[in-house]
mmCIF file as Biopython writes it, N, C-alpha, C and O atoms, coordinates in Angstrom:
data_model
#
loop_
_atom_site.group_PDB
_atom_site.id
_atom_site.type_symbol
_atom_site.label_atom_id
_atom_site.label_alt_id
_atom_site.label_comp_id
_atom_site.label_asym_id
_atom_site.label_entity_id
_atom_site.label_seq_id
_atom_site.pdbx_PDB_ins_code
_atom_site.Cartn_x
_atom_site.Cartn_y
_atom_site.Cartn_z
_atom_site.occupancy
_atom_site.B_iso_or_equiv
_atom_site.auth_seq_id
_atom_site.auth_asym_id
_atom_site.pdbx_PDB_model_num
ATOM 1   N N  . UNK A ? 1  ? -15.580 9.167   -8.078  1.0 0.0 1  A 1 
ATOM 2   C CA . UNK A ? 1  ? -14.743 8.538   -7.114  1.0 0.0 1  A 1 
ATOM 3   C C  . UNK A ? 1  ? -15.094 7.059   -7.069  1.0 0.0 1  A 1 
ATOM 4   O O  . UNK A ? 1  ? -16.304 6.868   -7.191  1.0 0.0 1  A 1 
ATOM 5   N N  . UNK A ? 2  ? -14.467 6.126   -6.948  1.0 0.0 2  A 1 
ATOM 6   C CA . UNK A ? 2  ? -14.112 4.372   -7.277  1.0 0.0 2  A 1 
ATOM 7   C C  . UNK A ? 2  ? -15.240 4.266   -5.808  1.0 0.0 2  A 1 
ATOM 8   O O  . UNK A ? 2  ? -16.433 4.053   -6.025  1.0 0.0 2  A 1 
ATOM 9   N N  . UNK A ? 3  ? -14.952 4.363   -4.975  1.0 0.0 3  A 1 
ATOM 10  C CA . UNK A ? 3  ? -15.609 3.899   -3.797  1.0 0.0 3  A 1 
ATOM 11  C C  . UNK A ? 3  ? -16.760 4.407   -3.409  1.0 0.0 3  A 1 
ATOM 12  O O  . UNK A ? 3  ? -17.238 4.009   -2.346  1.0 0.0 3  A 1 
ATOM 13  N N  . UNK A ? 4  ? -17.360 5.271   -4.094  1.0 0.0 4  A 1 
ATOM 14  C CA . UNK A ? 4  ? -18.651 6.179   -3.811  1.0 0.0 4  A 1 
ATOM 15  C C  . UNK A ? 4  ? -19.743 4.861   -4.221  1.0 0.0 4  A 1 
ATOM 16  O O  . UNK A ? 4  ? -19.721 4.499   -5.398  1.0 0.0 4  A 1 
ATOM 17  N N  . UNK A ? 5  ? -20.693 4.145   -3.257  1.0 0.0 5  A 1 
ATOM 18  C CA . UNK A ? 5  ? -21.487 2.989   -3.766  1.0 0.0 5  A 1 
ATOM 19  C C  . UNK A ? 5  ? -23.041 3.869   -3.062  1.0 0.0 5  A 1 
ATOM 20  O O  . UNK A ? 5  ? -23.018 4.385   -1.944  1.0 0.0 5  A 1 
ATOM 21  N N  . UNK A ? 6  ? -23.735 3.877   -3.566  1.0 0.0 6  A 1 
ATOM 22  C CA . UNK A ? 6  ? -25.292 4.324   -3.356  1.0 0.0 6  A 1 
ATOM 23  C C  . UNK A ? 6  ? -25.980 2.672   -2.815  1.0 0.0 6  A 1 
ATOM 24  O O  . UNK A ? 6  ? -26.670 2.586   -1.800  1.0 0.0 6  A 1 
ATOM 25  N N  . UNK A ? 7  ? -25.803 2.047   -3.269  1.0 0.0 7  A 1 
ATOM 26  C CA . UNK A ? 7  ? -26.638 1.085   -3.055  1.0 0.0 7  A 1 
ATOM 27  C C  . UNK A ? 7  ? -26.294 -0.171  -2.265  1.0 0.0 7  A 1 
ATOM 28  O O  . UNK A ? 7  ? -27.153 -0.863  -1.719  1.0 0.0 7  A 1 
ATOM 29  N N  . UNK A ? 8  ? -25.104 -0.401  -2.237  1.0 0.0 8  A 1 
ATOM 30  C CA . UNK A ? 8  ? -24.211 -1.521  -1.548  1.0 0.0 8  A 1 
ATOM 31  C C  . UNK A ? 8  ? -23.687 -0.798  -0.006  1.0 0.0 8  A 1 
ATOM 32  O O  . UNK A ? 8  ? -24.198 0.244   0.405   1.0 0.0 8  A 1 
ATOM 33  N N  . UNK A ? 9  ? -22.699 -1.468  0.674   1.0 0.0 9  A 1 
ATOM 34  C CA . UNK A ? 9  ? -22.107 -0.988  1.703   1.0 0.0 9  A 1 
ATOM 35  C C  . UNK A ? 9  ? -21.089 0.068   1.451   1.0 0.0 9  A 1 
ATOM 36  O O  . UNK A ? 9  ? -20.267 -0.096  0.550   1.0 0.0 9  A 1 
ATOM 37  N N  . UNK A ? 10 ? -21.088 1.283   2.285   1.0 0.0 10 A 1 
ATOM 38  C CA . UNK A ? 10 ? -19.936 2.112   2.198   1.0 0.0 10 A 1 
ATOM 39  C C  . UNK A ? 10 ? -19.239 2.626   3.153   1.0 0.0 10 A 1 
ATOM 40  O O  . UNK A ? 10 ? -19.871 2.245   4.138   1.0 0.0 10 A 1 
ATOM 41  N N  . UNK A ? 11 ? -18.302 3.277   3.566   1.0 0.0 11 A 1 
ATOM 42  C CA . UNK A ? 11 ? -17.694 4.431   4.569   1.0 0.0 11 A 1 
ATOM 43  C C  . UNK A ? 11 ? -18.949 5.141   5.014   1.0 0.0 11 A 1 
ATOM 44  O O  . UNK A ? 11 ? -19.680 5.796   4.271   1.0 0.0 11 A 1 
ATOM 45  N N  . UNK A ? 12 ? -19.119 4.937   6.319   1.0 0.0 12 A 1 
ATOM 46  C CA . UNK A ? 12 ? -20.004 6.292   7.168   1.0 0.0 12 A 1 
ATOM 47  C C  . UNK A ? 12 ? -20.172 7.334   6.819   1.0 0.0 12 A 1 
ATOM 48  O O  . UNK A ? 12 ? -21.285 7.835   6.660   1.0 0.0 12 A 1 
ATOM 49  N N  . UNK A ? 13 ? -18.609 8.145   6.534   1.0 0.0 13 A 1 
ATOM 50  C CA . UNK A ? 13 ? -18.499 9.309   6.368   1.0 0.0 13 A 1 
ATOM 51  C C  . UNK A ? 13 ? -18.459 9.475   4.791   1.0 0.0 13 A 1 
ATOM 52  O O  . UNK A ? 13 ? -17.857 10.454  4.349   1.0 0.0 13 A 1 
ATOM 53  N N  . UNK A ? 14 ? -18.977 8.706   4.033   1.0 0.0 14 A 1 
ATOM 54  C CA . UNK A ? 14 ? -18.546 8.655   2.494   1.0 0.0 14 A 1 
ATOM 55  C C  . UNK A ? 14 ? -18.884 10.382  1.517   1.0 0.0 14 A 1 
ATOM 56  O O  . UNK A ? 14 ? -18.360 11.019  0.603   1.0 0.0 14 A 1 
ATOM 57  N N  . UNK A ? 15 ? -20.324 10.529  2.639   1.0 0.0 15 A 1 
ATOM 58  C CA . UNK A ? 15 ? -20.899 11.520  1.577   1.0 0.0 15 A 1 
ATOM 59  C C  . UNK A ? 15 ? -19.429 13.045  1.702   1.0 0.0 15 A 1 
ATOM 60  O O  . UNK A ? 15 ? -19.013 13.801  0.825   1.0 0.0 15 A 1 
ATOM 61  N N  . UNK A ? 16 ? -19.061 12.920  3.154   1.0 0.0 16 A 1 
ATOM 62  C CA . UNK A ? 16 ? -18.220 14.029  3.148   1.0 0.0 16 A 1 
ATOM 63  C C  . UNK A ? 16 ? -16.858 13.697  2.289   1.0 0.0 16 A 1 
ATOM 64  O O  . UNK A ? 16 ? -16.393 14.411  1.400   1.0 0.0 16 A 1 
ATOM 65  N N  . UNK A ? 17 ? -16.300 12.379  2.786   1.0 0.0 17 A 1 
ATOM 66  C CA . UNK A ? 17 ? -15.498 12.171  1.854   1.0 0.0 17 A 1 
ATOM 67  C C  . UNK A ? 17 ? -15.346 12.448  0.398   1.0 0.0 17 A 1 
ATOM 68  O O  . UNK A ? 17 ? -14.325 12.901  -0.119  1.0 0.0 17 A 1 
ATOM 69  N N  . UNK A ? 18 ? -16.552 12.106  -0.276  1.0 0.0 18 A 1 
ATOM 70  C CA . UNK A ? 18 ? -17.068 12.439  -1.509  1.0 0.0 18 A 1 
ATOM 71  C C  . UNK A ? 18 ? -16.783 14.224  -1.970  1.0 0.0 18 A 1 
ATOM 72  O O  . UNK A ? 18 ? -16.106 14.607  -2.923  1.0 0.0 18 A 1 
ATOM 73  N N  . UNK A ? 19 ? -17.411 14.955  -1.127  1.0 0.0 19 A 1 
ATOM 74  C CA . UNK A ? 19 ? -17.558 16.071  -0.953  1.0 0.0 19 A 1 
ATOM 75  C C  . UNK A ? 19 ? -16.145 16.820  -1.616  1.0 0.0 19 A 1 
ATOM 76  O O  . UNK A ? 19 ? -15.908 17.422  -2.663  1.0 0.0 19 A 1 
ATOM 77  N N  . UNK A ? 20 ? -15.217 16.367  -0.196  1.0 0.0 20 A 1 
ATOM 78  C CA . UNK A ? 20 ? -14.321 16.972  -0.143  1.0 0.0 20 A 1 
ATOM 79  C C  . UNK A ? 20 ? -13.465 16.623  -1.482  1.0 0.0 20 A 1 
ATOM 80  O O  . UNK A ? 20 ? -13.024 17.465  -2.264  1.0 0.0 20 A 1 
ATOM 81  N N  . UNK A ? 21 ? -13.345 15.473  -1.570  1.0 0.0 21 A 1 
ATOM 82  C CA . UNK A ? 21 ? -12.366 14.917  -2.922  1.0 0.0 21 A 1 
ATOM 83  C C  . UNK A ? 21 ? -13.162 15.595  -4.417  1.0 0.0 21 A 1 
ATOM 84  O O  . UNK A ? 21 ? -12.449 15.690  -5.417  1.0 0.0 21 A 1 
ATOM 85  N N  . UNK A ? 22 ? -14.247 15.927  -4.482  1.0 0.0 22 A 1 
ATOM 86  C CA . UNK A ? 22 ? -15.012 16.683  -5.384  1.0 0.0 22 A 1 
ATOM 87  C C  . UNK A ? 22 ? -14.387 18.386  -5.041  1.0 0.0 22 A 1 
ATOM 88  O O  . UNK A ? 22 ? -14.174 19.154  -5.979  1.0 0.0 22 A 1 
ATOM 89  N N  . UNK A ? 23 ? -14.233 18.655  -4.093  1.0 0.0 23 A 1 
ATOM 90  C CA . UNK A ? 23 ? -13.670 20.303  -3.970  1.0 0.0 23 A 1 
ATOM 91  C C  . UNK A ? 23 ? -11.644 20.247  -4.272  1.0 0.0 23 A 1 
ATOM 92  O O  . UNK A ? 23 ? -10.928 21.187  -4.616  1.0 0.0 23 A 1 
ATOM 93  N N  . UNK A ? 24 ? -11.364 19.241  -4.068  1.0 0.0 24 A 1 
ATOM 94  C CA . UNK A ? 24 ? -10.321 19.249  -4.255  1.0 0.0 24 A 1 
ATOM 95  C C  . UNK A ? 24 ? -9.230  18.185  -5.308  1.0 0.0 24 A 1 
ATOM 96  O O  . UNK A ? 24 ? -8.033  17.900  -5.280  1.0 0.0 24 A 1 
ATOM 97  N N  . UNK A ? 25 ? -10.239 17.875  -6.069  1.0 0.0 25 A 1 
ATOM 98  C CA . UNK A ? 25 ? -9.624  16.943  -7.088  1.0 0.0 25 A 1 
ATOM 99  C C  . UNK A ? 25 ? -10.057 17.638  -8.813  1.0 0.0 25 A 1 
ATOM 100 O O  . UNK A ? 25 ? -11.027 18.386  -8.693  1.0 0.0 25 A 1 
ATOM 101 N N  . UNK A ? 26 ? -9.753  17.581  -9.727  1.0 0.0 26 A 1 
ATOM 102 C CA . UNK A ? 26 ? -9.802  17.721  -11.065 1.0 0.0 26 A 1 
ATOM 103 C C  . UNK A ? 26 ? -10.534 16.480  -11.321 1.0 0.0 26 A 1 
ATOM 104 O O  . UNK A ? 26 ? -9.997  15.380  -11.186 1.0 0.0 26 A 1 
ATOM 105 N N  . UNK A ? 27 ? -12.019 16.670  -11.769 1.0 0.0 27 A 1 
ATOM 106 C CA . UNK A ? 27 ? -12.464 15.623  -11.952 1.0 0.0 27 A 1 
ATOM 107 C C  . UNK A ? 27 ? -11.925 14.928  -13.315 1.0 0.0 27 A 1 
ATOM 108 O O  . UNK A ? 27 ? -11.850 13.717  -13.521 1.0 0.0 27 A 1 
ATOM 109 N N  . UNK A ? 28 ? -11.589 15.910  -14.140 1.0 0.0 28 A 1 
ATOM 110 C CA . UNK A ? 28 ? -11.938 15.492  -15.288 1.0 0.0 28 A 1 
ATOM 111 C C  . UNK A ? 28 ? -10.219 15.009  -15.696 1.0 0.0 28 A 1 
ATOM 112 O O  . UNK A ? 28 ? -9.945  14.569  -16.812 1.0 0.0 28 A 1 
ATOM 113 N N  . UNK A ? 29 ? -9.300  15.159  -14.730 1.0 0.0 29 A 1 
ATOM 114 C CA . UNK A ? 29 ? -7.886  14.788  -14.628 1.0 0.0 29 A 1 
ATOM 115 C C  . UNK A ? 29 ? -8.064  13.036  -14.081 1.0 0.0 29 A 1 
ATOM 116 O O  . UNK A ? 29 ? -7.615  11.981  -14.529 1.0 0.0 29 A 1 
ATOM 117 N N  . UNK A ? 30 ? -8.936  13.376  -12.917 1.0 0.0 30 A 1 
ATOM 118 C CA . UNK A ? 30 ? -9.065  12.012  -12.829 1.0 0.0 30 A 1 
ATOM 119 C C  . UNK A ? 30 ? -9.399  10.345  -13.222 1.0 0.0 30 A 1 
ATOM 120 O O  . UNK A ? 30 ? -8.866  9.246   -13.075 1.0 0.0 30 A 1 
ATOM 121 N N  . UNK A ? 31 ? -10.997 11.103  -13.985 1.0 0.0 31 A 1 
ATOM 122 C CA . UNK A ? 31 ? -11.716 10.601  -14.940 1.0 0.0 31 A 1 
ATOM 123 C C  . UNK A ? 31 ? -10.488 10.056  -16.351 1.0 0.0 31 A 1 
ATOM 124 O O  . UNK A ? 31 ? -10.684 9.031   -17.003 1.0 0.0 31 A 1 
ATOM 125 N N  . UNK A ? 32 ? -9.445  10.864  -16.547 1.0 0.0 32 A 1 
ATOM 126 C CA . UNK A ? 32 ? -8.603  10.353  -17.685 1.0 0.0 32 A 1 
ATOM 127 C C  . UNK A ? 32 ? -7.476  9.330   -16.667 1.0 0.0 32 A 1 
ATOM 128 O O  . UNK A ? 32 ? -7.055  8.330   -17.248 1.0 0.0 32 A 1 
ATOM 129 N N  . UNK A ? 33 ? -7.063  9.514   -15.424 1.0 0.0 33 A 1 
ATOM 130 C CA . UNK A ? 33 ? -6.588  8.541   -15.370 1.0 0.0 33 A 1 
ATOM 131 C C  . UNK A ? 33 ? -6.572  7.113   -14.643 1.0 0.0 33 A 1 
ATOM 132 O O  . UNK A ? 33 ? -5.723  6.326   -14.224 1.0 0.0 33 A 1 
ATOM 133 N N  . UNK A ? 34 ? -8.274  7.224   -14.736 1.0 0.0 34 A 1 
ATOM 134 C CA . UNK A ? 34 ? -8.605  6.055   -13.624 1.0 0.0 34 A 1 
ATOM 135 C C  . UNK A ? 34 ? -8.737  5.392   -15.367 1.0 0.0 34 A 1 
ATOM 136 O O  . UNK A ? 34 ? -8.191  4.301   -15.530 1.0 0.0 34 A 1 
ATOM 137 N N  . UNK A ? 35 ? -9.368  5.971   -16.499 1.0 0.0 35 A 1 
ATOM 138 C CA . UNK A ? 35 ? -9.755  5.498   -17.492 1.0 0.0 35 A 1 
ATOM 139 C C  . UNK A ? 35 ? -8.426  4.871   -18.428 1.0 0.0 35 A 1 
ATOM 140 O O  . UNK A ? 35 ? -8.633  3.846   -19.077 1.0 0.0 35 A 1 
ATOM 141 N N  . UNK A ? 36 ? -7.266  5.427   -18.465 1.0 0.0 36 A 1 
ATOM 142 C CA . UNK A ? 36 ? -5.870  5.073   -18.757 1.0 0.0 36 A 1 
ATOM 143 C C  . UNK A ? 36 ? -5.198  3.398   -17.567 1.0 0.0 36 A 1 
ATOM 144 O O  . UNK A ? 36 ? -4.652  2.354   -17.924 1.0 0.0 36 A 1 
ATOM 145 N N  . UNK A ? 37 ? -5.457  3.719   -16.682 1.0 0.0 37 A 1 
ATOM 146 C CA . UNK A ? 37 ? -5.434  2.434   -15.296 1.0 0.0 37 A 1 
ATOM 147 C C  . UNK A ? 37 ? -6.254  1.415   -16.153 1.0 0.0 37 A 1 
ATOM 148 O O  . UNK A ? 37 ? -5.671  0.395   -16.522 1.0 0.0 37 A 1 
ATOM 149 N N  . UNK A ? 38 ? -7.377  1.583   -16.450 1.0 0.0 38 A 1 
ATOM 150 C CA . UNK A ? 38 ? -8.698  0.479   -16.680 1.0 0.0 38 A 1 
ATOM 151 C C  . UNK A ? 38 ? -7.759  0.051   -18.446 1.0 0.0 38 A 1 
ATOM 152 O O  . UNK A ? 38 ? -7.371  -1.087  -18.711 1.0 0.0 38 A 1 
ATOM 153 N N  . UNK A ? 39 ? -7.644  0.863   -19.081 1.0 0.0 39 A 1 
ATOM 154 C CA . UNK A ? 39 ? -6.956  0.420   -20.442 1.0 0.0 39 A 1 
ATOM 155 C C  . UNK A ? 39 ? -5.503  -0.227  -20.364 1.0 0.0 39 A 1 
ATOM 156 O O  . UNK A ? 39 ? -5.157  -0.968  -21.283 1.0 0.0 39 A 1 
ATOM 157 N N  . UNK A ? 40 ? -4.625  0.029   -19.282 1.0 0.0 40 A 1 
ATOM 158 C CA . UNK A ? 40 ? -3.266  -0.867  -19.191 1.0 0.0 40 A 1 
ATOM 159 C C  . UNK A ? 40 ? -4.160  -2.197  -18.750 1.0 0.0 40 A 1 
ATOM 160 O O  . UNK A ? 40 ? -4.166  -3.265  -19.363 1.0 0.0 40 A 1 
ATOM 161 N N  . UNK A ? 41 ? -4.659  -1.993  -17.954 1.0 0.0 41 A 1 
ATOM 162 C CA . UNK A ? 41 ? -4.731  -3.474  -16.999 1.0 0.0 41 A 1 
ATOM 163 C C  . UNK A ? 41 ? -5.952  -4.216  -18.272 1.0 0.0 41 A 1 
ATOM 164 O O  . UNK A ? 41 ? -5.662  -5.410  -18.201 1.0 0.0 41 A 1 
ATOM 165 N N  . UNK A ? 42 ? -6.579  -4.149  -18.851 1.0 0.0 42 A 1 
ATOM 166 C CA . UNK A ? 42 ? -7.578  -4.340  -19.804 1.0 0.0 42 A 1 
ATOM 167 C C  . UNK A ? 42 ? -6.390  -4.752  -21.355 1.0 0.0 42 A 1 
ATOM 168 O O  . UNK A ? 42 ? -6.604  -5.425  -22.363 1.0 0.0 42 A 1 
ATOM 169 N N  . UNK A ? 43 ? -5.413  -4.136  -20.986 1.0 0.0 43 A 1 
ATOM 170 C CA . UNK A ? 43 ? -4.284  -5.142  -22.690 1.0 0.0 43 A 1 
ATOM 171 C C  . UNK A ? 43 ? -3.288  -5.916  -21.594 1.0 0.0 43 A 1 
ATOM 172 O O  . UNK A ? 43 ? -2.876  -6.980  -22.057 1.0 0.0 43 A 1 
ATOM 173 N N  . UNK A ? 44 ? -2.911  -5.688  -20.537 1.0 0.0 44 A 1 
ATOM 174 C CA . UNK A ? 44 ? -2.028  -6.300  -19.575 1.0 0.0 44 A 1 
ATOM 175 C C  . UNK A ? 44 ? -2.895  -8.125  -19.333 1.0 0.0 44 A 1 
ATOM 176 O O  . UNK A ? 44 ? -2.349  -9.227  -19.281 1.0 0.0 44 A 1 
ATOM 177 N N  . UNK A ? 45 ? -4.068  -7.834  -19.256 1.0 0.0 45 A 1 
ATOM 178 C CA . UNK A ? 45 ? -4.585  -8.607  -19.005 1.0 0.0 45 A 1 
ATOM 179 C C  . UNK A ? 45 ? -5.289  -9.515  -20.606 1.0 0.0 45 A 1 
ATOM 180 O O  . UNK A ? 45 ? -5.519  -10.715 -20.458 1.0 0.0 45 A 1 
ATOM 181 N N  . UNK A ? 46 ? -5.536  -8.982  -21.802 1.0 0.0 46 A 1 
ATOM 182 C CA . UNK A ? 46 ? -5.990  -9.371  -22.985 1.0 0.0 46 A 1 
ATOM 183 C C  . UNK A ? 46 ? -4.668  -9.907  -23.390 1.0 0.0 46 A 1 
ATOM 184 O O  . UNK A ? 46 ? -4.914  -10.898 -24.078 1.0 0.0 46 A 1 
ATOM 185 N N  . UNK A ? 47 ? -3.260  -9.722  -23.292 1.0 0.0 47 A 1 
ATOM 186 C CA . UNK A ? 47 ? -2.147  -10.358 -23.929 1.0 0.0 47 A 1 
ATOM 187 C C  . UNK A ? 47 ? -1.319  -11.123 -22.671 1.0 0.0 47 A 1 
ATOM 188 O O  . UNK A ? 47 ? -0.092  -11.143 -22.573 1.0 0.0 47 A 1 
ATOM 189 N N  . UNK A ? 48 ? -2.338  -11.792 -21.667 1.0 0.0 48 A 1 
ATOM 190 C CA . UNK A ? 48 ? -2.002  -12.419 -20.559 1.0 0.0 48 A 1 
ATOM 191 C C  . UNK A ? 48 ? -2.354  -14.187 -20.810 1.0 0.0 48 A 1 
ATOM 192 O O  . UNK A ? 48 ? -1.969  -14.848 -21.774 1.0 0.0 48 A 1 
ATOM 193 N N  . UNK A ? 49 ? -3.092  -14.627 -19.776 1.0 0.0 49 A 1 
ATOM 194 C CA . UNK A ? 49 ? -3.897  -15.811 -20.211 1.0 0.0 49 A 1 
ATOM 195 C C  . UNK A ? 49 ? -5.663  -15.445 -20.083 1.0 0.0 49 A 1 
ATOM 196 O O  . UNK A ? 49 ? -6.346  -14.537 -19.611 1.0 0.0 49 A 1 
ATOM 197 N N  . UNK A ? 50 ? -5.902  -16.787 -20.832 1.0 0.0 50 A 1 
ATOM 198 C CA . UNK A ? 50 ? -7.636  -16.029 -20.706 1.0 0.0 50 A 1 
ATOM 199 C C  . UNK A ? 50 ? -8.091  -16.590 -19.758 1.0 0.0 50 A 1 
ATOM 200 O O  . UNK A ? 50 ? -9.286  -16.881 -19.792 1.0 0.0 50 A 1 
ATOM 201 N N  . UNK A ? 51 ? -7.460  -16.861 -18.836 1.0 0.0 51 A 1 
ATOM 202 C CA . UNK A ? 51 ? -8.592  -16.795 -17.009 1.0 0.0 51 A 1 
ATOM 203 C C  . UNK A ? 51 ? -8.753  -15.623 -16.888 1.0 0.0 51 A 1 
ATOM 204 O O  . UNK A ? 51 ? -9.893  -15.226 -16.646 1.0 0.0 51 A 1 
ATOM 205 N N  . UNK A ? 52 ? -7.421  -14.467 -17.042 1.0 0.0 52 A 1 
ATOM 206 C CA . UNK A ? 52 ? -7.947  -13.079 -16.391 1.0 0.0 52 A 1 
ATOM 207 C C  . UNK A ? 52 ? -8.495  -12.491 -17.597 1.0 0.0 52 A 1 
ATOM 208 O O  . UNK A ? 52 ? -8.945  -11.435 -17.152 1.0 0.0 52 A 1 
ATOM 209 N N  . UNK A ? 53 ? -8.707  -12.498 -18.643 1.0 0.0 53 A 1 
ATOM 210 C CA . UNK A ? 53 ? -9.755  -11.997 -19.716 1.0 0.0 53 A 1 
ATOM 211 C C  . UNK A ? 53 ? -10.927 -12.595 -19.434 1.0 0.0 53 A 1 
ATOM 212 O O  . UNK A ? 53 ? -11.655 -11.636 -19.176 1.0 0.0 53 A 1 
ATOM 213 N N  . UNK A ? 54 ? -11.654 -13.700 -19.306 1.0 0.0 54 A 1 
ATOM 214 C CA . UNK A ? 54 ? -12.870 -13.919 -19.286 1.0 0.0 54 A 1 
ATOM 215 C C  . UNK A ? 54 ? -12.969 -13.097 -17.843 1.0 0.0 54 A 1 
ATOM 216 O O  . UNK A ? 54 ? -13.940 -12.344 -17.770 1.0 0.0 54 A 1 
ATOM 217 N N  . UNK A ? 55 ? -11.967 -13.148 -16.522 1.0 0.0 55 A 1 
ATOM 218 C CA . UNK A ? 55 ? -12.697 -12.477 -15.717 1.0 0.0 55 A 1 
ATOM 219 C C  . UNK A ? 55 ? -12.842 -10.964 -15.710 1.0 0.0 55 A 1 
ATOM 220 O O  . UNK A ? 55 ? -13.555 -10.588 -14.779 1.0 0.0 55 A 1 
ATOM 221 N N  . UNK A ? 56 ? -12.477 -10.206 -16.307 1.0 0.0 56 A 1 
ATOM 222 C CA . UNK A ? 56 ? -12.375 -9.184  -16.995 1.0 0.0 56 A 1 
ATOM 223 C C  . UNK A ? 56 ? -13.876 -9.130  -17.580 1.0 0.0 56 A 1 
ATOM 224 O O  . UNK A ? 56 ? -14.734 -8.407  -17.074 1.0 0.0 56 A 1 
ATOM 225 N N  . UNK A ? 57 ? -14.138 -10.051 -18.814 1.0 0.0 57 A 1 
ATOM 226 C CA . UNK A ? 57 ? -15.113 -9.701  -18.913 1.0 0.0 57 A 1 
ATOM 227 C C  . UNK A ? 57 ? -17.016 -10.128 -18.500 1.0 0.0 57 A 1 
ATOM 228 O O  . UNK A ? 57 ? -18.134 -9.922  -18.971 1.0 0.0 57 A 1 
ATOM 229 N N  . UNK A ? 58 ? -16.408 -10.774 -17.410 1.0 0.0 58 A 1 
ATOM 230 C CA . UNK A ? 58 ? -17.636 -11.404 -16.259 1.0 0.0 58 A 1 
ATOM 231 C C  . UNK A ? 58 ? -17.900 -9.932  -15.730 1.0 0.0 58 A 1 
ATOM 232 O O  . UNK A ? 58 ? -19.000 -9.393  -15.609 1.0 0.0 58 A 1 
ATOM 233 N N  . UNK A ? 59 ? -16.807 -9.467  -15.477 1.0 0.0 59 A 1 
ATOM 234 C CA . UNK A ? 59 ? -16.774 -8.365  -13.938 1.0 0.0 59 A 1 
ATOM 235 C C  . UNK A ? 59 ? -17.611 -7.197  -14.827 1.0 0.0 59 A 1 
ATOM 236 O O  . UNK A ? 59 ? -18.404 -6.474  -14.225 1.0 0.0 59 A 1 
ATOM 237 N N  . UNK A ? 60 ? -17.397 -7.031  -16.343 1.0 0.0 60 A 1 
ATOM 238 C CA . UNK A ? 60 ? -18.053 -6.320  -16.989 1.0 0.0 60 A 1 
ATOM 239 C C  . UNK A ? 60 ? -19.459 -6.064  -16.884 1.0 0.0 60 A 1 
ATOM 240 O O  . UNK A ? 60 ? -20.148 -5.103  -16.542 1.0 0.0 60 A 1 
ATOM 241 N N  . UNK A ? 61 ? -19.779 -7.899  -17.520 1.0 0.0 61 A 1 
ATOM 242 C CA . UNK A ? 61 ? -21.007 -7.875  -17.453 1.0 0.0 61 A 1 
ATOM 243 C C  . UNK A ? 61 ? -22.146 -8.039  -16.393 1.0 0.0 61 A 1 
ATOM 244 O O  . UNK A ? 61 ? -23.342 -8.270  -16.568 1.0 0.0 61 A 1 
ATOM 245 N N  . UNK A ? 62 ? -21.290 -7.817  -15.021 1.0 0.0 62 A 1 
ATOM 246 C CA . UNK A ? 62 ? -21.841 -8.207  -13.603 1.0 0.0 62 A 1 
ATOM 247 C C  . UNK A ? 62 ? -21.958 -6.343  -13.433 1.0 0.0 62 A 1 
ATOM 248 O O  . UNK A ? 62 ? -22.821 -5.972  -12.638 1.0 0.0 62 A 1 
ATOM 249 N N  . UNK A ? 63 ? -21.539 -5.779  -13.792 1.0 0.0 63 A 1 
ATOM 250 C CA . UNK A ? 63 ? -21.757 -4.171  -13.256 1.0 0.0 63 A 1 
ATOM 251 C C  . UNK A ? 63 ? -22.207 -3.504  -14.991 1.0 0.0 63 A 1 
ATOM 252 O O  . UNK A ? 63 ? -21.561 -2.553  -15.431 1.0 0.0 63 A 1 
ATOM 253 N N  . UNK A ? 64 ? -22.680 -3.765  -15.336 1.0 0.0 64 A 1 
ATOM 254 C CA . UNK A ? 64 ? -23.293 -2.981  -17.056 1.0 0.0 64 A 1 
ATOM 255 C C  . UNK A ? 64 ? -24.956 -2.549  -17.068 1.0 0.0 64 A 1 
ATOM 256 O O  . UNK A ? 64 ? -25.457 -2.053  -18.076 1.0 0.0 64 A 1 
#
């Protein structure tokens, strides 16, 4: 889940939130289309200008 953060700030209720979206989601449905989202916006953005490619790949190397 995108918003699940261990170490930064989160939702109060995150762990249940978590929980529940884990009992009721297809992870592995999801996992393909958060990963399909990240690949449009990743050529949307590579055949754009390169302000949003270099920030693209700052944001990379700031969470790797």
């Amino acid at each position: 889940m995108l918003y699940f953060f261990e170490t930064e700030w989160t939702l109060r209720d995150i762990a249940e939130v978590s929980a529940v979206f884990g009992q009721e989601c297809d992870q592995a449905e999801y996992e393909a289309k958060i990963a399909g989202l990240i690949r449009l916006s990743w050529t949307t953005d590579r055949e754009g200008n390169q302000h949003d490619l270099e920030a693209w790949k700052e944001a990379v190397r700031k969470n790797s």
